[in-house]
BATORNU-583388 format. One record per atom (N, C-alpha, C): residue number from 1; y, x, z. Coordinates in Angstrom, 3 decimals. Atoms other than C-alpha are relative to their C-alpha. Example, Ala and Ser with C-alpha at 12.3 -4.5 7.8 and 13.67 -1.06 7.14 Angstrom:
2
REC   seq          y          x          z
REC     1     -1.190      0.890      0.000
REC     1     -4.500     12.300      7.800
REC     1      1.200      0.900      0.000
REC     2     -1.190     -0.820     -0.060
REC     2     -1.060     13.670      7.140
REC     2      1.090     -0.770      0.730
! end
This chain:
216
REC   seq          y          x          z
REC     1     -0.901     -0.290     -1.111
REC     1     -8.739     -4.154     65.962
REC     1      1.426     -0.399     -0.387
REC     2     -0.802      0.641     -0.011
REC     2     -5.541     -5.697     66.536
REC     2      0.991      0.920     -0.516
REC     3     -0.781     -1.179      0.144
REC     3     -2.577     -3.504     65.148
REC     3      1.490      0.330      1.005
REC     4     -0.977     -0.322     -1.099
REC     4     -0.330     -1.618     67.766
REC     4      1.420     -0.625     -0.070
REC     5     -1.179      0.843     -0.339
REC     5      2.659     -3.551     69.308
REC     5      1.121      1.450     -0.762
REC     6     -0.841     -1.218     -0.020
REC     6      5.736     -1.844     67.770
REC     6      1.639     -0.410      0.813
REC     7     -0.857     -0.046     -1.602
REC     7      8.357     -0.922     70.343
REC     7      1.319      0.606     -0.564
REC     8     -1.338     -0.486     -0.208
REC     8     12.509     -0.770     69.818
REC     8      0.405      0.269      1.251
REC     9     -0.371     -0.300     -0.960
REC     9     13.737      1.458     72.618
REC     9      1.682     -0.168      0.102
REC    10     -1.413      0.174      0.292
REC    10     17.564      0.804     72.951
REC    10      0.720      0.686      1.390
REC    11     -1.041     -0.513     -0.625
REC    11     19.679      3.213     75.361
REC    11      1.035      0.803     -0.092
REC    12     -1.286     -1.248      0.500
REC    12     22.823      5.287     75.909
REC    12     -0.707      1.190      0.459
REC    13      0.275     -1.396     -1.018
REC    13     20.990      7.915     77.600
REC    13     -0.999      0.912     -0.785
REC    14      0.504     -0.894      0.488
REC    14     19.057     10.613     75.884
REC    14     -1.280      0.413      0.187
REC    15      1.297     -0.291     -1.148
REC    15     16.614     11.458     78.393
REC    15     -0.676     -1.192      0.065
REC    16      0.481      1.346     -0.703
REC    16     15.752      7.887     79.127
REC    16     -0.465     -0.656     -1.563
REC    17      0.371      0.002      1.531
REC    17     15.052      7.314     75.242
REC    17     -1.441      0.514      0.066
REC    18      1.017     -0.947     -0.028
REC    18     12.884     10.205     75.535
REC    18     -1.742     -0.132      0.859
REC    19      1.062      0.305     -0.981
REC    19     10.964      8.932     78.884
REC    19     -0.979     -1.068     -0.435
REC    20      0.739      1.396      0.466
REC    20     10.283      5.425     77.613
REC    20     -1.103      0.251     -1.523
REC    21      1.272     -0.321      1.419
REC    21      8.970      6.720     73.845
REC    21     -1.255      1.026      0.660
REC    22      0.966     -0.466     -0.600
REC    22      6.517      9.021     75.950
REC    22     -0.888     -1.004      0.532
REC    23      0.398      1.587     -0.937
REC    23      5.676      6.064     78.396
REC    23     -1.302     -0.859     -1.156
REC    24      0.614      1.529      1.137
REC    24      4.858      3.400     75.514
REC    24     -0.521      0.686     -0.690
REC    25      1.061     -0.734      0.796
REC    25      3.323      6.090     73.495
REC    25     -1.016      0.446      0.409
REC    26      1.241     -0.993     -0.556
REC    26      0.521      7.197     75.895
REC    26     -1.255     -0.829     -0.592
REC    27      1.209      0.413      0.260
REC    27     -2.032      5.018     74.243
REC    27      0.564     -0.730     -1.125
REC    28     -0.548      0.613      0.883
REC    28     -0.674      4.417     70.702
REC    28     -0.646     -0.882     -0.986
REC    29      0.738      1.214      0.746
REC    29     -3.698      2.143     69.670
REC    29      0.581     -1.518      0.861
REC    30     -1.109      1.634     -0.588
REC    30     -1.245     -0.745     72.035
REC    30      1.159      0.023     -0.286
REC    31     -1.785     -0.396      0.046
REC    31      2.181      0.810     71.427
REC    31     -0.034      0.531     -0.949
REC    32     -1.141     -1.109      0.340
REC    32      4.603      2.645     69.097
REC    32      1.010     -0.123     -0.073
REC    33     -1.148      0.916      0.031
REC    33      7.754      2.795     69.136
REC    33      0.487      0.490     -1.409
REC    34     -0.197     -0.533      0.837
REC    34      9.312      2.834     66.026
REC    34      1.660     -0.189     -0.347
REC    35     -1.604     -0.412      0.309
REC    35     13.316      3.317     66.696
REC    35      0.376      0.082      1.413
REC    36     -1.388      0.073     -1.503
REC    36     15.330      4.563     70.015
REC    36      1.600      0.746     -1.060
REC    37     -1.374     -0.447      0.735
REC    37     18.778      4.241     69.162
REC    37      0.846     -0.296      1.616
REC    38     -1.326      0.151     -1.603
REC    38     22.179      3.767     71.537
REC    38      0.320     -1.317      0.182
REC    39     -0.454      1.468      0.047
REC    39     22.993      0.257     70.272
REC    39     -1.204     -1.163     -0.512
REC    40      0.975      0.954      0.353
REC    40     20.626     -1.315     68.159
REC    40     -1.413      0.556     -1.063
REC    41      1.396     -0.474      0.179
REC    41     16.788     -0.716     67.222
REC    41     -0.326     -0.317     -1.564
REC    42      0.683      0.453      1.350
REC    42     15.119     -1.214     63.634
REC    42     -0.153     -1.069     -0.008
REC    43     -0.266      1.708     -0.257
REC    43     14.828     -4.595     62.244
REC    43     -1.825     -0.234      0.130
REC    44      1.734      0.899      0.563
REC    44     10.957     -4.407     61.673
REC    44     -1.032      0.753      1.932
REC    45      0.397     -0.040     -1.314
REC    45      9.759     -4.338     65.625
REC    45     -0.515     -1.297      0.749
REC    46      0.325      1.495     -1.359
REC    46      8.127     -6.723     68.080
REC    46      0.259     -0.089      0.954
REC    47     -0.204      0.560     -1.212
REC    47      9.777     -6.459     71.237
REC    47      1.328      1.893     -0.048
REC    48     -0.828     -0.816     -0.353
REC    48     12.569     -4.488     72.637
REC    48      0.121      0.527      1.176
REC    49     -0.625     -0.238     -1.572
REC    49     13.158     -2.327     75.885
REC    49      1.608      0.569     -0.290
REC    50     -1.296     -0.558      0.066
REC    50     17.043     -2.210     76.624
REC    50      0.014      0.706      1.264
REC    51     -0.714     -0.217     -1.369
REC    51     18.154     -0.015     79.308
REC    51      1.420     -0.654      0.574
REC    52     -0.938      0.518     -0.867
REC    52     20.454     -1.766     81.749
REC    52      1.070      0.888      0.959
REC    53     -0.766     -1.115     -0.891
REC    53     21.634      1.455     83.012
REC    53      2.136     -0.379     -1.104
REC    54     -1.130      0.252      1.041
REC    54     25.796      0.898     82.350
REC    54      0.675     -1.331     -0.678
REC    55     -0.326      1.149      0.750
REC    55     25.706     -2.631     81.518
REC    55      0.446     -1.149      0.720
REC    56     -0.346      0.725     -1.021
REC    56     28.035     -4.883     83.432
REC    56      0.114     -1.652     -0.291
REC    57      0.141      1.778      0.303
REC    57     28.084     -8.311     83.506
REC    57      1.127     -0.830     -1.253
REC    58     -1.113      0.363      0.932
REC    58     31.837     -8.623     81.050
REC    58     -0.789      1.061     -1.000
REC    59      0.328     -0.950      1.066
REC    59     29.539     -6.216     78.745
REC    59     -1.202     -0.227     -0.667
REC    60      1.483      0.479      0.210
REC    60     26.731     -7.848     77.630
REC    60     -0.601     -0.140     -1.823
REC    61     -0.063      1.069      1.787
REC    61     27.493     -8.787     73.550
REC    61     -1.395      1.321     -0.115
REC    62      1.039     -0.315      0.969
REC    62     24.257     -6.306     72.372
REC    62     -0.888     -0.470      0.794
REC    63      1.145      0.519     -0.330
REC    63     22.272     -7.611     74.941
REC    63     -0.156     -1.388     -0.269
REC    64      0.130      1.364      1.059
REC    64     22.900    -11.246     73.715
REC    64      0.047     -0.173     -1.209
REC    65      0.401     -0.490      1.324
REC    65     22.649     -9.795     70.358
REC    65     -1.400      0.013     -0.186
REC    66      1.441     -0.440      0.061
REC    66     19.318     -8.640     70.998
REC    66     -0.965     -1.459      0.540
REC    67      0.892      1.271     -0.303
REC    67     17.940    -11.945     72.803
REC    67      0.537     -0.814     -0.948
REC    68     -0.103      1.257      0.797
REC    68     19.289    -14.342     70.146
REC    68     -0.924      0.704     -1.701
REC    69      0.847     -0.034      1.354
REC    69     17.437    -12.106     67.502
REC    69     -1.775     -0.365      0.053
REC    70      1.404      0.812     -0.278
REC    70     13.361    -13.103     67.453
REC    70     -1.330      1.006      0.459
REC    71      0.938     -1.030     -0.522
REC    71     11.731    -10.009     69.144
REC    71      0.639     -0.258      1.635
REC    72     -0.255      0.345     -1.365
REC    72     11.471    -10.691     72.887
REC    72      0.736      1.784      0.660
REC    73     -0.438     -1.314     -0.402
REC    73     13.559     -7.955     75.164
REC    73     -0.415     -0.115      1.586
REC    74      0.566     -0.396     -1.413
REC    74     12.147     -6.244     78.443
REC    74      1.109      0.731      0.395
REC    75     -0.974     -1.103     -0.133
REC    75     15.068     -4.755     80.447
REC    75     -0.630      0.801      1.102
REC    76      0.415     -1.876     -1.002
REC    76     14.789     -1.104     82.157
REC    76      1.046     -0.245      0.979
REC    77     -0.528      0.335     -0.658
REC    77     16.330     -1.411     85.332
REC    77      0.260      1.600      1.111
REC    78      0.227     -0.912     -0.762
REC    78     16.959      1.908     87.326
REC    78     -0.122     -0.127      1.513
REC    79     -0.387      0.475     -1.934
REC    79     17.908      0.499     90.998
REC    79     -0.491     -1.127     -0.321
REC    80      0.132      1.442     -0.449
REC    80     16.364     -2.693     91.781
REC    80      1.541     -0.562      0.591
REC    81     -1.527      0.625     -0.466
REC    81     19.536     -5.114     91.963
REC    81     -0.496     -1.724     -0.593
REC    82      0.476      1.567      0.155
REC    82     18.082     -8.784     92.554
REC    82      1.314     -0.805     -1.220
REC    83     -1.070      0.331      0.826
REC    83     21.691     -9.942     90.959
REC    83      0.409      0.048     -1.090
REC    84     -0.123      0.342      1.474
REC    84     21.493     -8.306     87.864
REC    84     -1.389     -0.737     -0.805
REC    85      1.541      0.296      0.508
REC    85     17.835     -9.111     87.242
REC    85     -0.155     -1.738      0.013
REC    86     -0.167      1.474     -0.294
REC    86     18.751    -12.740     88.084
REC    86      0.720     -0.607     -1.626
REC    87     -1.116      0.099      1.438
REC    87     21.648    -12.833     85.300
REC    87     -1.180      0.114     -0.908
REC    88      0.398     -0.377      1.174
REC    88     19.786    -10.901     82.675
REC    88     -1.371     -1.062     -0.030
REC    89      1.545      1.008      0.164
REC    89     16.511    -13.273     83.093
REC    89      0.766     -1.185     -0.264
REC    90     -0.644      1.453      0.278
REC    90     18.986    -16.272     83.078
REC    90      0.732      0.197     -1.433
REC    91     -0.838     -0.042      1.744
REC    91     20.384    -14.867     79.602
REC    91     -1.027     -0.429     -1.121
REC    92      1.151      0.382      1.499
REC    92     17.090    -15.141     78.076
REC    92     -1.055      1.654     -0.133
REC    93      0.915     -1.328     -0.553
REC    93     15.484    -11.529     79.061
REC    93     -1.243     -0.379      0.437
REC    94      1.353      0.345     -0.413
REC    94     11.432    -12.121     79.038
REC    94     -0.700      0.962      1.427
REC    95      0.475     -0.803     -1.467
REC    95     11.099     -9.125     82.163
REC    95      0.822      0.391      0.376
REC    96     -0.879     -0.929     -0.250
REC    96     12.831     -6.651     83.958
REC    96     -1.069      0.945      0.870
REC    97      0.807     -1.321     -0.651
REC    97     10.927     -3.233     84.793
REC    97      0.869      0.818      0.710
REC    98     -1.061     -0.867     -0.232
REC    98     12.074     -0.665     87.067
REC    98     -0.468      1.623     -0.603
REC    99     -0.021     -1.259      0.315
REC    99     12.540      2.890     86.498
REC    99     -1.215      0.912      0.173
REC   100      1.081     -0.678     -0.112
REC   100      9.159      4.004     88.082
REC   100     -1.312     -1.013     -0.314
REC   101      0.943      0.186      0.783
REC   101      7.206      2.093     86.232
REC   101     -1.051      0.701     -0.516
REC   102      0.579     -0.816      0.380
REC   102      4.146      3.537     85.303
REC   102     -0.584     -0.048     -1.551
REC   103     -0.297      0.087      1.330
REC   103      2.877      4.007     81.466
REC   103     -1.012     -0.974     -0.087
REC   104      0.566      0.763      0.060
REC   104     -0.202      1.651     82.068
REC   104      0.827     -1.565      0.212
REC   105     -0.758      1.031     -0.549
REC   105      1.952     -1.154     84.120
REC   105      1.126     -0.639     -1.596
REC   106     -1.091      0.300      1.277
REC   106      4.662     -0.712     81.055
REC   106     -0.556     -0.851     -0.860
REC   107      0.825      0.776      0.809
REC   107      2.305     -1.864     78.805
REC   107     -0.096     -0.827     -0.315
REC   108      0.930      1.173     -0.523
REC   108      0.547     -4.478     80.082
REC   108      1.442     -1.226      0.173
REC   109     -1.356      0.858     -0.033
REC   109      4.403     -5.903     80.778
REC   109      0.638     -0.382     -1.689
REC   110     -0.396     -0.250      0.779
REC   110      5.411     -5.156     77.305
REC   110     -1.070     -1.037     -0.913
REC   111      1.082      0.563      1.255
REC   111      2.120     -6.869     75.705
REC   111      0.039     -1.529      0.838
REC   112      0.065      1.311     -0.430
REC   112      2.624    -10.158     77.918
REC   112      1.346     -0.309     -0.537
REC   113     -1.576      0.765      0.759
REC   113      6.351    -10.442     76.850
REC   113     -0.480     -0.165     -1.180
REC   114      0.207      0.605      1.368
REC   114      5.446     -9.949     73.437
REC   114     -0.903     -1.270     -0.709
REC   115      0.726      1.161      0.168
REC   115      2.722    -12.608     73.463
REC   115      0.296     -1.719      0.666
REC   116     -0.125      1.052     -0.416
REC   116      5.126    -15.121     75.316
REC   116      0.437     -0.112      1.290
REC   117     -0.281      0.448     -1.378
REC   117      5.222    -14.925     78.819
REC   117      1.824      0.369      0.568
REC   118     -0.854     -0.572     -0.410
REC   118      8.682    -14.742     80.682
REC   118     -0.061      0.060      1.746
REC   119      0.045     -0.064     -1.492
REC   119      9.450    -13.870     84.483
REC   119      1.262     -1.124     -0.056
REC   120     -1.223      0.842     -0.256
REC   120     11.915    -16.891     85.898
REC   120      0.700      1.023      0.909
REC   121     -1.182     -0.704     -0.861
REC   121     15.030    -15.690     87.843
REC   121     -0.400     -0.514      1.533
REC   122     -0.301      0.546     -1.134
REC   122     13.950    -17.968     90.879
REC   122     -1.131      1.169      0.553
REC   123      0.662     -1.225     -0.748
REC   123     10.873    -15.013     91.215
REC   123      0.816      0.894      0.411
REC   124     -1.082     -1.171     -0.189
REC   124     13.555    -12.610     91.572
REC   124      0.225     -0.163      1.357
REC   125     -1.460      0.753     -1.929
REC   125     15.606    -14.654     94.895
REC   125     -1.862      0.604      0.554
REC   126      0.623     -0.042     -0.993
REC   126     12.214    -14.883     96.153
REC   126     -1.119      1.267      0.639
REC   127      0.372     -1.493      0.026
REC   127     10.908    -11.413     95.801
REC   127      1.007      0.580      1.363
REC   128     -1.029     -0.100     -1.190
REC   128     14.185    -10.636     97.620
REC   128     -0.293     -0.543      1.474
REC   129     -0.324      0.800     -1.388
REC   129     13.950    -13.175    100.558
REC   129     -1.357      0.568      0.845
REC   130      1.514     -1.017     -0.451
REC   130      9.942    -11.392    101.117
REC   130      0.525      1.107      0.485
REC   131     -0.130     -1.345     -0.394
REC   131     11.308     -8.305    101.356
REC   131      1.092      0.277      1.348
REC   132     -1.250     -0.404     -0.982
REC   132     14.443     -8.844    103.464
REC   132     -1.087     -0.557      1.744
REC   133      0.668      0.151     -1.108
REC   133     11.902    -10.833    105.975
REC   133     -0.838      0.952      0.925
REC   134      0.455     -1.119     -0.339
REC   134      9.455     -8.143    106.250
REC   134      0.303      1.113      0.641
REC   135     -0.500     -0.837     -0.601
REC   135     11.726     -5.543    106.606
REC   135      0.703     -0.147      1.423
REC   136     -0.179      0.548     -1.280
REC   136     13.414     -7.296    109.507
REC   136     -0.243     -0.914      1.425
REC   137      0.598      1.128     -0.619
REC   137     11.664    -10.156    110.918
REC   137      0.604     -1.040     -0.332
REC   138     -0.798      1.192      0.329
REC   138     13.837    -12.786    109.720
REC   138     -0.802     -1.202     -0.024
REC   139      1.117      1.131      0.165
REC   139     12.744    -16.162    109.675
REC   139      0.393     -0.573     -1.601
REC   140     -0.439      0.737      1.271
REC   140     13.124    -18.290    106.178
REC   140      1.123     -0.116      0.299
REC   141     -1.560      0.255      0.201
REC   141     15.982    -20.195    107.517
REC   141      1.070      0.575      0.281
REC   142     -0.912     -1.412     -0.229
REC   142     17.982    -16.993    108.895
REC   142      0.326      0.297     -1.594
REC   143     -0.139     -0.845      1.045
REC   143     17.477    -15.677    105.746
REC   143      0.944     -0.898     -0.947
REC   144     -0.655      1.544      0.516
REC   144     18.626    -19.406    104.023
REC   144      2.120      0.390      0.764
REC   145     -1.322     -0.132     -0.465
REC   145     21.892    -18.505    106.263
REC   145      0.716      0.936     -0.557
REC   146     -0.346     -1.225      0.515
REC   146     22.499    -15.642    105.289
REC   146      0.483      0.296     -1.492
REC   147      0.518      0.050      1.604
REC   147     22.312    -16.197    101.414
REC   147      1.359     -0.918      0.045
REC   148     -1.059      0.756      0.789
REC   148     25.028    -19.150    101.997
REC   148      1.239      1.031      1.108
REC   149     -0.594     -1.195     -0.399
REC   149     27.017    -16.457    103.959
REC   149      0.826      0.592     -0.687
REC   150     -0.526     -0.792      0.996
REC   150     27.343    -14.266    101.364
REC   150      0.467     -0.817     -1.453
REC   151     -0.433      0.718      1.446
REC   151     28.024    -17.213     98.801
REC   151      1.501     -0.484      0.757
REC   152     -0.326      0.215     -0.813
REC   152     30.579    -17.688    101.270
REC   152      0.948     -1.396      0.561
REC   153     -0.093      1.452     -0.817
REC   153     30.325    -20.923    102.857
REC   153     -0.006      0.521      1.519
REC   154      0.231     -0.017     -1.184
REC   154     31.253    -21.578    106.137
REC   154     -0.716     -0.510      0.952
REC   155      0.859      0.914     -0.624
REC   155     29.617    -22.580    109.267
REC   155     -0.430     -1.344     -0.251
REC   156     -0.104      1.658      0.608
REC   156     30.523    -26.229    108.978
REC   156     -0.336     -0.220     -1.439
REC   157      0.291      0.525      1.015
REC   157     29.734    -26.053    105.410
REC   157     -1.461      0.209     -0.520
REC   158      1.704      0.014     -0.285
REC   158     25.787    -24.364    106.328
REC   158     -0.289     -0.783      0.497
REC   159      0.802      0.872     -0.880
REC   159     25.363    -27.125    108.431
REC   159     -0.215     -0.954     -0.655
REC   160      0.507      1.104      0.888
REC   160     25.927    -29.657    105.986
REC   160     -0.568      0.223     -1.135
REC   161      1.007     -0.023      0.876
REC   161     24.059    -27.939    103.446
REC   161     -1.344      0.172      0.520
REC   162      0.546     -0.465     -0.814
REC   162     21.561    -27.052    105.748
REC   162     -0.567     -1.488      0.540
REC   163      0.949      0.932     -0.593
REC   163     21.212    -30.527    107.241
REC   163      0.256     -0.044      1.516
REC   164      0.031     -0.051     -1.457
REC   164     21.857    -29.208    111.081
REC   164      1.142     -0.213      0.510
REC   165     -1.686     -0.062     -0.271
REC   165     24.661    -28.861    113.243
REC   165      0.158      1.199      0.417
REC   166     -0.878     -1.221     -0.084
REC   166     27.208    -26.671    113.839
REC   166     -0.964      1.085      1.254
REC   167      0.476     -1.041     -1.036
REC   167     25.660    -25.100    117.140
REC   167     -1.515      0.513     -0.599
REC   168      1.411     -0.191      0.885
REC   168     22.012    -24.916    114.993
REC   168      0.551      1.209     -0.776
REC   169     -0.713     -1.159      0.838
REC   169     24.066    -22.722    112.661
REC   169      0.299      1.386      0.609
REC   170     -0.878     -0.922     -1.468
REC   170     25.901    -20.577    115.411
REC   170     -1.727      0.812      0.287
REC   171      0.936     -0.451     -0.284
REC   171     22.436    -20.041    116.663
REC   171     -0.994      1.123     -0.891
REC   172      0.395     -0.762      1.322
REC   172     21.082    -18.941    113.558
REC   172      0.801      1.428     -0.281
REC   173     -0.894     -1.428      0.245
REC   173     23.880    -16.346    112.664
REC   173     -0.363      0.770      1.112
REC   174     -0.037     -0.725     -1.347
REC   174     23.678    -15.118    116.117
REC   174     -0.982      1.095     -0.240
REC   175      1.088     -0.612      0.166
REC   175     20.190    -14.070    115.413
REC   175     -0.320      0.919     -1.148
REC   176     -0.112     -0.750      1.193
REC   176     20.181    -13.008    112.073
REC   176      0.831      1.281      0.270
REC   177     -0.905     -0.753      0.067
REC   177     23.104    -10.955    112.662
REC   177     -0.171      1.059      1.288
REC   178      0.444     -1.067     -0.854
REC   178     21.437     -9.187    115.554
REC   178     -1.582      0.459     -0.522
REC   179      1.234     -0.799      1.002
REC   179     18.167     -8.591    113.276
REC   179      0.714      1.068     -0.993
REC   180     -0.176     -0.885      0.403
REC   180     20.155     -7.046    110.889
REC   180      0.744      0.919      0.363
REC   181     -1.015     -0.856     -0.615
REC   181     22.386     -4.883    112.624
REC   181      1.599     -0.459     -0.317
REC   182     -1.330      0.426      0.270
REC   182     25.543     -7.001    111.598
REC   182      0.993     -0.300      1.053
REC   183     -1.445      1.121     -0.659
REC   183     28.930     -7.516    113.636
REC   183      1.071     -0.754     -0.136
REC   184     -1.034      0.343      0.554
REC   184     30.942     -9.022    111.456
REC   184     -1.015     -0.762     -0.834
REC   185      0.574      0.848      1.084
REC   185     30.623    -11.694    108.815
REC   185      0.098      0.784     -1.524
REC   186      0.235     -0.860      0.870
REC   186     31.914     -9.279    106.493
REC   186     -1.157      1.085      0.102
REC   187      1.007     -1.110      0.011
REC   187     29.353     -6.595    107.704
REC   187     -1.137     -0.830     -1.094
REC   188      1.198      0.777      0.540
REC   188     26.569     -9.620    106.492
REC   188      0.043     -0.083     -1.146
REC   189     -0.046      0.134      1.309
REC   189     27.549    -10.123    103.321
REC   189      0.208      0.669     -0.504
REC   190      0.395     -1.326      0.974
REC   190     27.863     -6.662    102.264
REC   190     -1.826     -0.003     -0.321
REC   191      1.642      0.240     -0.142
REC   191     24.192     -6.833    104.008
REC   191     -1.210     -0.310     -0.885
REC   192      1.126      1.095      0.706
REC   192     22.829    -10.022    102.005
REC   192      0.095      0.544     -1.447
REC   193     -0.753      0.061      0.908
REC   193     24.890     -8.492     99.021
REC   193     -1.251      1.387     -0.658
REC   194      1.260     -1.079      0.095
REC   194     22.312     -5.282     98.926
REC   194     -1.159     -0.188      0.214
REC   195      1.237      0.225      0.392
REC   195     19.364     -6.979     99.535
REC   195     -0.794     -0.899     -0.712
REC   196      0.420      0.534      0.946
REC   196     19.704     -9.098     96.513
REC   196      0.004     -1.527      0.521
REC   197     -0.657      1.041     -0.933
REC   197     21.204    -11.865     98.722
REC   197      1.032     -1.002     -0.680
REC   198     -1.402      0.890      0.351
REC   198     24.301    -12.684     97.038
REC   198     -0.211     -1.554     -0.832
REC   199     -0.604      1.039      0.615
REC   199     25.740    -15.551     95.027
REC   199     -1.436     -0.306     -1.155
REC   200      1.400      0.353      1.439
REC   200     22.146    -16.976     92.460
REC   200      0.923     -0.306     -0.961
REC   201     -0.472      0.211      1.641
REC   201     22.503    -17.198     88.931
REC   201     -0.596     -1.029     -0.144
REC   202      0.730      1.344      0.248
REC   202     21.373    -20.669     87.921
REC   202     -0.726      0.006     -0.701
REC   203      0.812     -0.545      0.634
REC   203     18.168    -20.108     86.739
REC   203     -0.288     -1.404     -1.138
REC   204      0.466      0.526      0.937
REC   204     16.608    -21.999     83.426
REC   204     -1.619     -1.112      1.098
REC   205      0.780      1.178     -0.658
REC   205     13.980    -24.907     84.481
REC   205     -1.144      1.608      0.250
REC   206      1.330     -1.074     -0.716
REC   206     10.679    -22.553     86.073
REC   206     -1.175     -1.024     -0.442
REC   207      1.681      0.825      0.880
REC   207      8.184    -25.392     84.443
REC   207      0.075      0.446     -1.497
REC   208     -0.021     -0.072      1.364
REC   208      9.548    -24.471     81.061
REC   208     -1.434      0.985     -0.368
REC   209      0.824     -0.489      0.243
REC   209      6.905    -22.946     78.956
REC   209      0.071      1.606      0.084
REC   210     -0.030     -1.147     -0.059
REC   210      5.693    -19.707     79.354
REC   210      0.915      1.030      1.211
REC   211     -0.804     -0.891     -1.052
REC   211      7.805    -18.877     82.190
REC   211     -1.061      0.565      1.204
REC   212      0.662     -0.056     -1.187
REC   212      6.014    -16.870     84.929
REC   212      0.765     -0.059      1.143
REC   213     -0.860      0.082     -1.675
REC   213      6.855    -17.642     88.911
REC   213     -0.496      0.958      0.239
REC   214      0.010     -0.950     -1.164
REC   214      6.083    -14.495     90.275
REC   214      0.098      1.339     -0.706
REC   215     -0.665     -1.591     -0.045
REC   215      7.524    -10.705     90.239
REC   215     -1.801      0.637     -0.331
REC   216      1.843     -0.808      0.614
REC   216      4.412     -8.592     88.543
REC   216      0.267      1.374      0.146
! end
């Protein structure tokens, strides 16, 4: 039998230390963990979960500490936030779990990073653009509007990225912006800005090896 993955937990939080070494310990012939610290984990580990709780985008040096050392890192994510999960996968982050994760799911995430696999950032947008449709009816290219909206291009400058014309555009907002309850352009791009809408992070090639396309 193979010998159990061992697991650096890395947060500021106490409790959340506590949750994750429970979690990854419920079946310690796959897991153990063998260091939660605040900053940085033991050197003799195979994979890392950082919590992301706290960690802003000008604050990153242990989490690019931790991906340039040679144990893959899974980040803990409490709120789904397409934007940071975009970043941190474009830094070099092999997942991103959320908070209700369950201790099987953890796992099974935890034993595919460590053997290689990563999630791309472009699963992320498109996780997002599923969900915002669903929830509203949107069509793709509403949603396509919406996205350069909040990157904030103007009409005339959706149309020529876009391909259409100006009144094609017009039409579009119109609609969108009466699916989501928006009256303003600012209302929308708070909108697109919360449902993981905003500005993309330029993701790493999605053929590279080992990358997975889709949200697990």
């Amino acid at each position: 039998m193979s010998k159990p993955l061992r697991v650096a937990v890395i947060s500021r939080h106490e409790l959340t230390r506590a949750g994750l070494t429970h979690l990854i310990q419920f079946d310690p012939d796959r897991a153990v963990v063998v260091g939660a610290g605040k900053a940085d984990g033991p050197s003799d580990h195979d994979i890392v979960v950082y919590d992301l709780a706290g960690c802003e985008a000008t604050d990153d040096h242990n989490l690019r500490r931790l991906i340039a050392s040679k144990a893959p890192v899974v980040a803990l994510q409490a709120e789904f936030r397409a934007d940071v999960s975009e970043r941190v996968l474009a830094m070099g982050v092999a997942d991103v779990v959320s908070m209700d994760v369950t201790a099987k799911a953890l796992l099974v995430r935890l034993e595919h990073a460590a053997a290689g696999r990563r999630i791309a950032p472009a699963a992320v947008r498109r996780h997002s653009r599923d969900v915002a449709r669903l929830a509203t009816g949107l069509t793709e290219r509403e949603v396509a509007v919406l996205e350069l909206i909040a990157a904030g291009l103007s009409n005339d400058e959706i149309a020529a990225q876009l391909f259409v014309s100006i009144n094609t555009v017009k039409t579009y907002v119109r609609t969108a912006y009466r699916r989501i309850g928006a009256k303003s352009r600012s209302q929308a791009v708070i909108w697109a800005m919360r449902q993981g809408l905003g500005p993309q992070t330029e993701p790493p090639d999605a053929d590279a090896p080992g990358v997975t396309a889709v949200v697990a």
